[in-house]
PDB file of the backbone (N, CA, C, O) and the ligand in Angstrom, with CONECT records:
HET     ZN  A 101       1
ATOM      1  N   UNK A   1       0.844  -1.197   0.000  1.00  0.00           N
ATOM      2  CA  UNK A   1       0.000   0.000   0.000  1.00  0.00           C
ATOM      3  C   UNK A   1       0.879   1.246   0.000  1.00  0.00           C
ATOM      4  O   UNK A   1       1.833   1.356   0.769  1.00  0.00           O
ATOM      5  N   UNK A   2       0.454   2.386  -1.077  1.00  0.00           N
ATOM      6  CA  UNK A   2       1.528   3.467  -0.865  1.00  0.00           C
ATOM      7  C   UNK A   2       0.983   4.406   0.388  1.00  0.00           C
ATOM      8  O   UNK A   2      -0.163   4.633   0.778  1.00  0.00           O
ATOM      9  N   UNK A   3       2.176   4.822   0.821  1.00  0.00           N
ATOM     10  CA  UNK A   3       1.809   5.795   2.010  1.00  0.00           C
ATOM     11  C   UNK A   3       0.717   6.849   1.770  1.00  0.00           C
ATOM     12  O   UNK A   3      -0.166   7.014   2.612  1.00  0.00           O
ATOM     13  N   UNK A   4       0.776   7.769   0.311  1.00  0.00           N
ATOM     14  CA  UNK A   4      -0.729   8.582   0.908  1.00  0.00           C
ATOM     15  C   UNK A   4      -1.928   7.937   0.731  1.00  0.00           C
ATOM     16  O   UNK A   4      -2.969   8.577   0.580  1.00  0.00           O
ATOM     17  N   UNK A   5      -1.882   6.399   0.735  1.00  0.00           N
ATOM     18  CA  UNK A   5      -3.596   5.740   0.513  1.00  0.00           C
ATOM     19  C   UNK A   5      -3.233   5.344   1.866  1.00  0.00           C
ATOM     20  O   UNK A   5      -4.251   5.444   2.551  1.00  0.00           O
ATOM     21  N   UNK A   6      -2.108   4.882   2.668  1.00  0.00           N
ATOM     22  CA  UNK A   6      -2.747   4.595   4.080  1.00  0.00           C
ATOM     23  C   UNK A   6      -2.920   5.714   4.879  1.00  0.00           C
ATOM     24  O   UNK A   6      -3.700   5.511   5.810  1.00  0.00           O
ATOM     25  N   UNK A   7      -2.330   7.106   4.808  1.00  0.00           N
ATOM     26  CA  UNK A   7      -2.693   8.346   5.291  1.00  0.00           C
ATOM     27  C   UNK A   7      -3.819   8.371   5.179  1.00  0.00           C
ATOM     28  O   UNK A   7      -4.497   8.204   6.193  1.00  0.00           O
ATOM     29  N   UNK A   8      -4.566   8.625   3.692  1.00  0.00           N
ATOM     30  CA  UNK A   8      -6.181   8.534   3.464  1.00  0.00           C
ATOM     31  C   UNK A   8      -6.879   7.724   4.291  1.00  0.00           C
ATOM     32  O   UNK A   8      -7.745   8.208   5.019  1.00  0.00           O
ATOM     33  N   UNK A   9      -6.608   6.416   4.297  1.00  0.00           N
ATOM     34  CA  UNK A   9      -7.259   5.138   5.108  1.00  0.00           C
ATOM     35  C   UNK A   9      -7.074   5.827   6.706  1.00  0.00           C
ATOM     36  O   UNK A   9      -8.146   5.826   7.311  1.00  0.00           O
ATOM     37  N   UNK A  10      -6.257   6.239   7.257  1.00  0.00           N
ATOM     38  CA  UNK A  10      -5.886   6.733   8.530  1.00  0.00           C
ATOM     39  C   UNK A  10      -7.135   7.513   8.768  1.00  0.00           C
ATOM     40  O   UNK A  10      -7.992   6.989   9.480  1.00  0.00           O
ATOM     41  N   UNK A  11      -7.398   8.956   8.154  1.00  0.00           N
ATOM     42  CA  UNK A  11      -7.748   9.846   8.413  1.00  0.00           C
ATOM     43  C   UNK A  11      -9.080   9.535   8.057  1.00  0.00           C
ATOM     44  O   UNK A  11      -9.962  10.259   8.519  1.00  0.00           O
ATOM     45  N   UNK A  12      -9.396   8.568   7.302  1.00  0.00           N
ATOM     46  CA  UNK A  12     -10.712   8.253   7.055  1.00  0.00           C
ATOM     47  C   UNK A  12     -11.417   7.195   8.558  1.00  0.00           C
ATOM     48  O   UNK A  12     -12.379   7.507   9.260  1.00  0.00           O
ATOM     49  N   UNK A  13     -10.712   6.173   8.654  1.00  0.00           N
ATOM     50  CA  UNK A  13     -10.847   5.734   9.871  1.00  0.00           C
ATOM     51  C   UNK A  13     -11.100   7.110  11.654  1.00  0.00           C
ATOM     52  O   UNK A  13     -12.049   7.256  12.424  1.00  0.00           O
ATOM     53  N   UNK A  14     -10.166   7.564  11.603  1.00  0.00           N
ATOM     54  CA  UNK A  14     -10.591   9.122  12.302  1.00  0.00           C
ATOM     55  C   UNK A  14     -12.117   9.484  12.378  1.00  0.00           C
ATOM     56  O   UNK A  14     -12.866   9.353  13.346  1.00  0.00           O
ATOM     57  N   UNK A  15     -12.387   9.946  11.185  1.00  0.00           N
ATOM     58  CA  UNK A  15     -13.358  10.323  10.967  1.00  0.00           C
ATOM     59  C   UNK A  15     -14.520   9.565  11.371  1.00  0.00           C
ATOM     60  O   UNK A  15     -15.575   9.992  11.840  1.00  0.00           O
ATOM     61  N   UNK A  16     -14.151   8.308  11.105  1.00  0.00           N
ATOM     62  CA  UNK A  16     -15.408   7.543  11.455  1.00  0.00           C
ATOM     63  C   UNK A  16     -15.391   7.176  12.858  1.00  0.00           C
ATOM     64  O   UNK A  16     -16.392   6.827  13.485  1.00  0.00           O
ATOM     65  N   UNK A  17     -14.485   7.247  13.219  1.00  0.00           N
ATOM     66  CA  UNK A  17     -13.886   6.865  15.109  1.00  0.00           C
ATOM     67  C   UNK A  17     -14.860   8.426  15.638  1.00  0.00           C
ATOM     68  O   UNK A  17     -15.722   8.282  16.505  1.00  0.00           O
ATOM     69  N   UNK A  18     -14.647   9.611  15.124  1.00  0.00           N
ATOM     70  CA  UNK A  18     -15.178  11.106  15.696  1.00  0.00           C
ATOM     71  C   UNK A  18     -17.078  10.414  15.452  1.00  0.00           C
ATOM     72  O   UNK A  18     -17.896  10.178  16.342  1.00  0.00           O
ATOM     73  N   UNK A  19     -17.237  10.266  13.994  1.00  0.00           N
ATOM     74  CA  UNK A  19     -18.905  10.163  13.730  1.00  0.00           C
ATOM     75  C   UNK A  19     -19.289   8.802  15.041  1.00  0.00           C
ATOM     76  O   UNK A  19     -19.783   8.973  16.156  1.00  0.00           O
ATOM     77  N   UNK A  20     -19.018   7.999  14.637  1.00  0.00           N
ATOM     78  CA  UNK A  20     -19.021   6.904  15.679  1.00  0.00           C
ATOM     79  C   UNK A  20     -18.955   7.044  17.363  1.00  0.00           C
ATOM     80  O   UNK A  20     -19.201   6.096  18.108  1.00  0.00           O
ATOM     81  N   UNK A  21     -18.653   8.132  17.740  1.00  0.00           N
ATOM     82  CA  UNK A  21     -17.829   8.589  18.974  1.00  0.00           C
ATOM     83  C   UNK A  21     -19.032   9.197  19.070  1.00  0.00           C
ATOM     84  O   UNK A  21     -19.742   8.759  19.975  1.00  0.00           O
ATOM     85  N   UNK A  22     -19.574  10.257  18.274  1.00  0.00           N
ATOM     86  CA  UNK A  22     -20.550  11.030  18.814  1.00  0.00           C
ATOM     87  C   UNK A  22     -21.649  10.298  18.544  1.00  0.00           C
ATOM     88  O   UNK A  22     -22.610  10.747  19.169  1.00  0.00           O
ATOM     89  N   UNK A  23     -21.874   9.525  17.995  1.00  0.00           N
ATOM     90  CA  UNK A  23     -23.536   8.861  18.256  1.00  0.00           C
ATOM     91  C   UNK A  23     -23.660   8.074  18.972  1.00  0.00           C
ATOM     92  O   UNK A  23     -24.855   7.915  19.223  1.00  0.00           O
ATOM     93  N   UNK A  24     -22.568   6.949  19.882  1.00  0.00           N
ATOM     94  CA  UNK A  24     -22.416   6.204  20.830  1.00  0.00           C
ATOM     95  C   UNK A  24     -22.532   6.793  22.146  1.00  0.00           C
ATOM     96  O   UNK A  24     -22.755   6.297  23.251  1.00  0.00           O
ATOM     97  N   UNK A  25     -22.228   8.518  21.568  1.00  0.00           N
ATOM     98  CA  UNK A  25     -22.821   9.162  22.943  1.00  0.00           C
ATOM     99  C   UNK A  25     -23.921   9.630  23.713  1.00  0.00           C
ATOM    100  O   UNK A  25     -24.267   9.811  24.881  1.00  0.00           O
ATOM    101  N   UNK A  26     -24.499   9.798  21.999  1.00  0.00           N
ATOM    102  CA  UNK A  26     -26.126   9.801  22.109  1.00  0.00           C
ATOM    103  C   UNK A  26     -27.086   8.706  22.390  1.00  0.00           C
ATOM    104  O   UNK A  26     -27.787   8.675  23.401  1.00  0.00           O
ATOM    105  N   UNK A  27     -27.088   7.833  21.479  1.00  0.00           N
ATOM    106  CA  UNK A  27     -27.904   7.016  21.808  1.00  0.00           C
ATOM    107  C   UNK A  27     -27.340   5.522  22.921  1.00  0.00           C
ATOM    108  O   UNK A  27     -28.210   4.981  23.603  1.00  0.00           O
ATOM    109  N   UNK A  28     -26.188   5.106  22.973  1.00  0.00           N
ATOM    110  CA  UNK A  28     -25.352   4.777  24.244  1.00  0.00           C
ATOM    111  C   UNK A  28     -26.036   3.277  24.065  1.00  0.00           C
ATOM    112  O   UNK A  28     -26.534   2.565  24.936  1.00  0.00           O
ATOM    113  N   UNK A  29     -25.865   2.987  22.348  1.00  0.00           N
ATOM    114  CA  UNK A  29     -26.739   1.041  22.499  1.00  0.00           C
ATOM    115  C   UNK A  29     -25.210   0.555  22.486  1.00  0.00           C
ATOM    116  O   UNK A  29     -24.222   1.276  22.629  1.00  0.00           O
ATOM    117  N   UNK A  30     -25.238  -0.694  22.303  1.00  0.00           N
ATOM    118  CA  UNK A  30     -24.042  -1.655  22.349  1.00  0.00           C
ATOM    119  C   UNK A  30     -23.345  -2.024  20.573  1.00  0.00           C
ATOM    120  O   UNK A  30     -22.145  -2.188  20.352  1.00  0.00           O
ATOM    121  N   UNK A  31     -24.145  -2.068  19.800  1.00  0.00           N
ATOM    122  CA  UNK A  31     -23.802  -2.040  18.436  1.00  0.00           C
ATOM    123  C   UNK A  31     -22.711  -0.792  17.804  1.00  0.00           C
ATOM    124  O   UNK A  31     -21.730  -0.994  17.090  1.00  0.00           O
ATOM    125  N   UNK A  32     -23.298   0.738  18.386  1.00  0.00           N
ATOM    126  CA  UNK A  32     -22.367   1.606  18.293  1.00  0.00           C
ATOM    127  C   UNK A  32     -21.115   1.270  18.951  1.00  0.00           C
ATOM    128  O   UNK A  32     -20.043   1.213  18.348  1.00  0.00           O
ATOM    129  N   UNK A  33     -21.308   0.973  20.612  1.00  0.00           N
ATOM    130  CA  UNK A  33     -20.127   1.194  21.011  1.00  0.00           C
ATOM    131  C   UNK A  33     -18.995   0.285  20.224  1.00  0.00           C
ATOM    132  O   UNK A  33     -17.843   0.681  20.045  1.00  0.00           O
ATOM    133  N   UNK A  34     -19.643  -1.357  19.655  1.00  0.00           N
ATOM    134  CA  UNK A  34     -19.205  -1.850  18.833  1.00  0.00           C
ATOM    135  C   UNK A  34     -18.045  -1.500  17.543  1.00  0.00           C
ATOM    136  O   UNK A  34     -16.962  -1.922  17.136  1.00  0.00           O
ATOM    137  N   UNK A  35     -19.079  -0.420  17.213  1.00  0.00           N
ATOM    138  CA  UNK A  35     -18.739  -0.001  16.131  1.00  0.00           C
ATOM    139  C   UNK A  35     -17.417   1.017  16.131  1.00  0.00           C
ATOM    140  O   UNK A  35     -16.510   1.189  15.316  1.00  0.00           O
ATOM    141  N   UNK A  36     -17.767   1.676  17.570  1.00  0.00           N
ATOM    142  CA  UNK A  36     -16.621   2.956  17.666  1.00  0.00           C
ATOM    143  C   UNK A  36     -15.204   1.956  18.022  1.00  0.00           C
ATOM    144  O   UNK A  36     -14.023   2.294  17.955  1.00  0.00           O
ATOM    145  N   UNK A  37     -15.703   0.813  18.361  1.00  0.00           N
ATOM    146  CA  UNK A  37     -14.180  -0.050  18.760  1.00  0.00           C
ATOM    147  C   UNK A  37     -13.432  -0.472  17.515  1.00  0.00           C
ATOM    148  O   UNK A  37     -12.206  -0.421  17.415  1.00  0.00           O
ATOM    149  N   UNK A  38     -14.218  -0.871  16.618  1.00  0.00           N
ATOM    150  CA  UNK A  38     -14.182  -1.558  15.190  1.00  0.00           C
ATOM    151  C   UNK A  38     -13.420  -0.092  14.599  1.00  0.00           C
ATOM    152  O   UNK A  38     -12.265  -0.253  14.993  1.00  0.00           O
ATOM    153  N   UNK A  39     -13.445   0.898  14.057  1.00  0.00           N
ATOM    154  CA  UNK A  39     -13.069   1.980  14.142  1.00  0.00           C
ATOM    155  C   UNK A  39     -12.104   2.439  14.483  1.00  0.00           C
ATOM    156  O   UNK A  39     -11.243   2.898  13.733  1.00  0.00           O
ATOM    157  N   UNK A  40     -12.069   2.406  15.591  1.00  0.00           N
ATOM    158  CA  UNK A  40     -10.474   2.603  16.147  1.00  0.00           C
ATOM    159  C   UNK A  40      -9.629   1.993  15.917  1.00  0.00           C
ATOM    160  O   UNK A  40      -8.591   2.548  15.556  1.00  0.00           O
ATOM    161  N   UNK A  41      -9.700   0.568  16.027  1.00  0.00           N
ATOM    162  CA  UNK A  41      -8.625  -0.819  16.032  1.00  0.00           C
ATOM    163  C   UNK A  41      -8.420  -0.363  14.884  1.00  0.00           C
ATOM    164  O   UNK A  41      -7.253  -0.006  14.728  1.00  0.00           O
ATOM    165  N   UNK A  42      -9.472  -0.146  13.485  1.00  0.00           N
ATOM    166  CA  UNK A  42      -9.100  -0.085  12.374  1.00  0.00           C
ATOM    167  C   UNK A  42      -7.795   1.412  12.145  1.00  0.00           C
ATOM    168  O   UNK A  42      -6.825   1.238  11.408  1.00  0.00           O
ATOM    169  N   UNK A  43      -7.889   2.001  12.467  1.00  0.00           N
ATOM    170  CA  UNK A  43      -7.257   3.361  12.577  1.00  0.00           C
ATOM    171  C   UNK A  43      -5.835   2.693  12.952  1.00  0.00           C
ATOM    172  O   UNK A  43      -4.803   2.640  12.282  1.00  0.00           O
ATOM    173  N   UNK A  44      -6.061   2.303  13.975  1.00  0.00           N
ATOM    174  CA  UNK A  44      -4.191   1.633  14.940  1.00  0.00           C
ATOM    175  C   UNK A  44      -4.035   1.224  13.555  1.00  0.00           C
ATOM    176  O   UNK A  44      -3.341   1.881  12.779  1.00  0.00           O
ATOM    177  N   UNK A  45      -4.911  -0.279  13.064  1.00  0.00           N
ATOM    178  CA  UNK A  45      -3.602  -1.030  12.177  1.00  0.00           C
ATOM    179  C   UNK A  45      -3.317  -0.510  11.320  1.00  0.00           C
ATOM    180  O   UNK A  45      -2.252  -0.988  10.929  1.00  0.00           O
ATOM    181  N   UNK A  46      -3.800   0.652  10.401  1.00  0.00           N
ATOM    182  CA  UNK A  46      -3.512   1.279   9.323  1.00  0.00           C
ATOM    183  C   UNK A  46      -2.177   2.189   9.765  1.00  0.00           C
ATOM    184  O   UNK A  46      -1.182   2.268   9.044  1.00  0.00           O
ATOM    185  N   UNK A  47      -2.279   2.722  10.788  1.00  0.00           N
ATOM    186  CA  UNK A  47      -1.757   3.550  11.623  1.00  0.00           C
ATOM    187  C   UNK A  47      -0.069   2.734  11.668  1.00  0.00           C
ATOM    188  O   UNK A  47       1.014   2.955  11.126  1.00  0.00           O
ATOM    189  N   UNK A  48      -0.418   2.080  12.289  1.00  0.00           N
ATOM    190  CA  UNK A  48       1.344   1.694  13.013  1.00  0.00           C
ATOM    191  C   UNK A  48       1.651   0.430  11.528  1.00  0.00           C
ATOM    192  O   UNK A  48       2.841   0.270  11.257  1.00  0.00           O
ATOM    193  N   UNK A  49       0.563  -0.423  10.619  1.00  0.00           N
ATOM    194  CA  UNK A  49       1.034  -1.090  10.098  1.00  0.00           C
ATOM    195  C   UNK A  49       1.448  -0.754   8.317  1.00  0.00           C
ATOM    196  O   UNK A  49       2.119  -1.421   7.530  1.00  0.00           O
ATOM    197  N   UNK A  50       0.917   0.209   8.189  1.00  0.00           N
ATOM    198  CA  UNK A  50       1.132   1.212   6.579  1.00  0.00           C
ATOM    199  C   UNK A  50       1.750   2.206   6.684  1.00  0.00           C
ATOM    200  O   UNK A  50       2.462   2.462   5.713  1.00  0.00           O
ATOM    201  N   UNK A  51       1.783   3.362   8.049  1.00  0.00           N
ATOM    202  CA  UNK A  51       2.363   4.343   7.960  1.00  0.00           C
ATOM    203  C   UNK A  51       4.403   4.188   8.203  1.00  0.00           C
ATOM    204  O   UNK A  51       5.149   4.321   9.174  1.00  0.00           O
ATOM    205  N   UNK A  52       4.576   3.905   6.965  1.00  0.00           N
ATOM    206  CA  UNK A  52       6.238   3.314   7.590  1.00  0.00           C
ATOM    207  C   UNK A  52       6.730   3.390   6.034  1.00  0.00           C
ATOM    208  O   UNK A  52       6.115   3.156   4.994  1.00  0.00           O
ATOM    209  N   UNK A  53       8.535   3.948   6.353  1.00  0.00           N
ATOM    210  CA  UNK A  53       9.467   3.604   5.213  1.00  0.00           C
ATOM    211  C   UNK A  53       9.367   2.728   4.522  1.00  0.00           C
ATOM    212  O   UNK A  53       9.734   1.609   4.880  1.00  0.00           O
ATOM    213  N   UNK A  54       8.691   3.031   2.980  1.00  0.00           N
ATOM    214  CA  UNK A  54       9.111   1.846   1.778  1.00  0.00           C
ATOM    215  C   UNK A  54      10.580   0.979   1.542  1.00  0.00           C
ATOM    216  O   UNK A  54      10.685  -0.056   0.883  1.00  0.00           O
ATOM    217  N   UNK A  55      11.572   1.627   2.198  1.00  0.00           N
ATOM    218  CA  UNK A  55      12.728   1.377   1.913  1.00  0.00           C
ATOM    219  C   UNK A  55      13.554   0.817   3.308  1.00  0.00           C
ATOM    220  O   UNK A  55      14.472   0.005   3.195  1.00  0.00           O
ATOM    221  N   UNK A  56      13.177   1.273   4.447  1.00  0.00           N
ATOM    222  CA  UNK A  56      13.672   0.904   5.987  1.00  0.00           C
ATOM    223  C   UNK A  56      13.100  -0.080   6.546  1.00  0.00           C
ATOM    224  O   UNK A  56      13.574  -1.063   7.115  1.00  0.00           O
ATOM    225  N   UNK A  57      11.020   0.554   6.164  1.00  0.00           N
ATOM    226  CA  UNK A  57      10.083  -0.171   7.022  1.00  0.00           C
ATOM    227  C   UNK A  57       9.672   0.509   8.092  1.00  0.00           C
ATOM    228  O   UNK A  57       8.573   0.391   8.635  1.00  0.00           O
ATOM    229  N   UNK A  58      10.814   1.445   8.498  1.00  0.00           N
ATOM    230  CA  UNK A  58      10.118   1.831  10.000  1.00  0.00           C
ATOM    231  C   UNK A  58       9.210   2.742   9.873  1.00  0.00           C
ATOM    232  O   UNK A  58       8.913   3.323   8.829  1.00  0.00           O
ATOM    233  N   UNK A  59       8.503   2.970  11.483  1.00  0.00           N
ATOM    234  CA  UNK A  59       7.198   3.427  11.460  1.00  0.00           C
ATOM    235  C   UNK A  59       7.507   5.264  11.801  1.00  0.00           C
ATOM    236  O   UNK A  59       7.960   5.973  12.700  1.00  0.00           O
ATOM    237  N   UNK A  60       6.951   5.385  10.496  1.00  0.00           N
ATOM    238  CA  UNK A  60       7.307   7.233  10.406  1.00  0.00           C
ATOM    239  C   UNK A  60       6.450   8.272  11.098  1.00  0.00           C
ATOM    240  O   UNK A  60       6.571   9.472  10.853  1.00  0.00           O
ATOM    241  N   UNK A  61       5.088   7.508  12.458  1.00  0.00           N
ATOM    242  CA  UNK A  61       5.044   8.251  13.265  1.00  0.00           C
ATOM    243  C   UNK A  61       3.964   9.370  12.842  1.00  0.00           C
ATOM    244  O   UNK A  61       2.911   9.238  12.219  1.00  0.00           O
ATOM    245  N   UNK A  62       4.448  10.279  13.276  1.00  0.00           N
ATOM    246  CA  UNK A  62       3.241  11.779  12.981  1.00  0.00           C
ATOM    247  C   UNK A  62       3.836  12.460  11.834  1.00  0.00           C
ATOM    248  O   UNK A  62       3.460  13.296  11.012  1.00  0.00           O
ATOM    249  N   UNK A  63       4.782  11.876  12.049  1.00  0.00           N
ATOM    250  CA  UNK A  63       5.629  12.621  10.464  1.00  0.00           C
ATOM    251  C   UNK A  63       5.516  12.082   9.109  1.00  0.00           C
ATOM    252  O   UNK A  63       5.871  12.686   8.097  1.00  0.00           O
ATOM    253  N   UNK A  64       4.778  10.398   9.162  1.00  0.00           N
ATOM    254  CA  UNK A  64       4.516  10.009   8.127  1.00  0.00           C
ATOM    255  C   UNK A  64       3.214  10.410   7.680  1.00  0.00           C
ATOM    256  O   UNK A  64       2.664   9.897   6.706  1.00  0.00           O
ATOM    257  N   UNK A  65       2.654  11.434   8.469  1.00  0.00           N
ATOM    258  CA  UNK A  65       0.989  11.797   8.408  1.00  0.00           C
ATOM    259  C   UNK A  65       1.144  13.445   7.756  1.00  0.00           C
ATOM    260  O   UNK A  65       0.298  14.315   7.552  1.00  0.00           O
ATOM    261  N   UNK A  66       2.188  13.416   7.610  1.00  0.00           N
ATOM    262  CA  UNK A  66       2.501  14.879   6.929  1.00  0.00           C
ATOM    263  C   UNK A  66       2.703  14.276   5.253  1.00  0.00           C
ATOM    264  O   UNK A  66       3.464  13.420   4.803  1.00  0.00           O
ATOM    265  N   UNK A  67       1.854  14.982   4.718  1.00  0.00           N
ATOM    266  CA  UNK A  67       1.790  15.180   2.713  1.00  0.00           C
ATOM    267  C   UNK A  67       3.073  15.672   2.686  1.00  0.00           C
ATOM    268  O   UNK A  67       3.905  15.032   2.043  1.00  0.00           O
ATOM    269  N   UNK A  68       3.392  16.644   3.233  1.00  0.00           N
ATOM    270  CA  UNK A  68       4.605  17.111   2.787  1.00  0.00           C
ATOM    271  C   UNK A  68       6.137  16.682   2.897  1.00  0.00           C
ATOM    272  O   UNK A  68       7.170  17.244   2.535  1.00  0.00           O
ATOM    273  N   UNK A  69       5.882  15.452   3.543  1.00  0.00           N
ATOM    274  CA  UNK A  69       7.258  14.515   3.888  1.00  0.00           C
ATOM    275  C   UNK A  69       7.294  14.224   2.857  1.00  0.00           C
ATOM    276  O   UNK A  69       6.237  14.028   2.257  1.00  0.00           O
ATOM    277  N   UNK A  70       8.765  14.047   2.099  1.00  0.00           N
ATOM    278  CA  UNK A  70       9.557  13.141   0.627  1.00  0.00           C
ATOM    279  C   UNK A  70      10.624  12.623   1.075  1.00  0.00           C
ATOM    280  O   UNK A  70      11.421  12.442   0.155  1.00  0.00           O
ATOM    281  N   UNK A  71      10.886  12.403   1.751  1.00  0.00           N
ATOM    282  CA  UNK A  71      12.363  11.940   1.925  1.00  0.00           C
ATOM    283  C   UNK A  71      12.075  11.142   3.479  1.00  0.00           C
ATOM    284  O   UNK A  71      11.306  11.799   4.181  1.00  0.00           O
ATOM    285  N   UNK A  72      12.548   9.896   4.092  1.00  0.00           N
ATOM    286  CA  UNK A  72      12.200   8.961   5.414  1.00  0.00           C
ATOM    287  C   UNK A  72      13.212   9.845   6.061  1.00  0.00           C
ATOM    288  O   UNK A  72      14.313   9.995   5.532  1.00  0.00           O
ATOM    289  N   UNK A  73      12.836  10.551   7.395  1.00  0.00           N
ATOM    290  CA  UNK A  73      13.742  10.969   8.669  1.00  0.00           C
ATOM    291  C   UNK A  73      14.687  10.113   8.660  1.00  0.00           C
ATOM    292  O   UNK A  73      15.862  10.438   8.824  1.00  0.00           O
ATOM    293  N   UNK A  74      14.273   8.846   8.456  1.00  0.00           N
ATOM    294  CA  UNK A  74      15.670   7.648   9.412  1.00  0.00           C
ATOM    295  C   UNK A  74      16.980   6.751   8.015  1.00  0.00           C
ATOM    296  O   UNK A  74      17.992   6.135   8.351  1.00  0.00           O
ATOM    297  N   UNK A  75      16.517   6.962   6.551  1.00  0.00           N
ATOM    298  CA  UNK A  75      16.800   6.295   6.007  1.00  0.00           C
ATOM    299  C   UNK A  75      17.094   7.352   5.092  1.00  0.00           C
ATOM    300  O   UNK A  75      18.042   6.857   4.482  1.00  0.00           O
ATOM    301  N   UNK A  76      16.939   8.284   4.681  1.00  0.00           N
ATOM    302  CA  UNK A  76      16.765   9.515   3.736  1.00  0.00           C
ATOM    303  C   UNK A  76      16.384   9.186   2.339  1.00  0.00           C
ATOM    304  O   UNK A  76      16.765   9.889   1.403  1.00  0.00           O
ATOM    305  N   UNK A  77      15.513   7.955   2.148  1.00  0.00           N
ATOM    306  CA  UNK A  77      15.208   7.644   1.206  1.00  0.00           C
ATOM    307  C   UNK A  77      14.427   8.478   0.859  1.00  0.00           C
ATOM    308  O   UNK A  77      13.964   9.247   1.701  1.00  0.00           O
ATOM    309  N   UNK A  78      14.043   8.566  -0.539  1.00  0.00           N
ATOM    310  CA  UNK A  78      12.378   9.791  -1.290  1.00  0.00           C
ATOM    311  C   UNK A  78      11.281   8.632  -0.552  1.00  0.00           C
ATOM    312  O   UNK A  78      11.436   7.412  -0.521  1.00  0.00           O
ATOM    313  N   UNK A  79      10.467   9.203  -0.144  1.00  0.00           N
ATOM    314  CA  UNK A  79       9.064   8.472  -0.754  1.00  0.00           C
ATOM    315  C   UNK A  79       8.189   8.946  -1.292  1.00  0.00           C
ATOM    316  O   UNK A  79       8.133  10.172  -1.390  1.00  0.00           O
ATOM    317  N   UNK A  80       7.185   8.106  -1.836  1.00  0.00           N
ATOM    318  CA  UNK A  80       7.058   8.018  -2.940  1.00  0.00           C
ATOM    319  C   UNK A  80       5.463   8.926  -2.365  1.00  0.00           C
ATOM    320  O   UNK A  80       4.965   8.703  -1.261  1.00  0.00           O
ATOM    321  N   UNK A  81       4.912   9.868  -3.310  1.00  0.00           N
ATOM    322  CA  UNK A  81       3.802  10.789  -3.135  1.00  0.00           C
ATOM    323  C   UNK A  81       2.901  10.431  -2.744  1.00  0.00           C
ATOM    324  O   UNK A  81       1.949  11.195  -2.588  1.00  0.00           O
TER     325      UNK A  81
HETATM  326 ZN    ZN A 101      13.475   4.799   5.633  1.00  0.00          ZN2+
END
């Protein structure tokens, strides 16, 4: 997976963790809270298991959540857009 489709996947997961978050608060059934868990977990694995150097592997953190990173902090490889 290239890094800005798991960024996308990240921030999309977010989003649904926030929508999910606020209606589990409202209506407070067990299917939501379900759902806001499902959500999250999904967020982590995208999170710690896509956001990482094509070329090192390692996990690039809050910095791999930046568009504007080209080059890995730890490896100085480009990556790729
Ligand atoms: Zn690297």
């Amino acid at each position: 997976m290239k890094l800005s489709t798991a960024r996308t996947a990240v921030y999309a997961c977010m989003a649904a963790v926030v929508v999910t978050g606020l209606i589990t608060a409202l209506v407070q059934t067990p299917i939501c809270f379900i759902l806001l868990i499902l959500a999250l977990t999904a967020e982590l694995v995208f999170f710690f298991g896509w956001i990482r150097c094509p070329h090192c592997g390692r996990h690039l953190d809050r910095t791999g959540m930046n568009s504007e990173i080209t080059h890995c902090p730890f490896c100085g490889e480009p990556i790729d857009p």
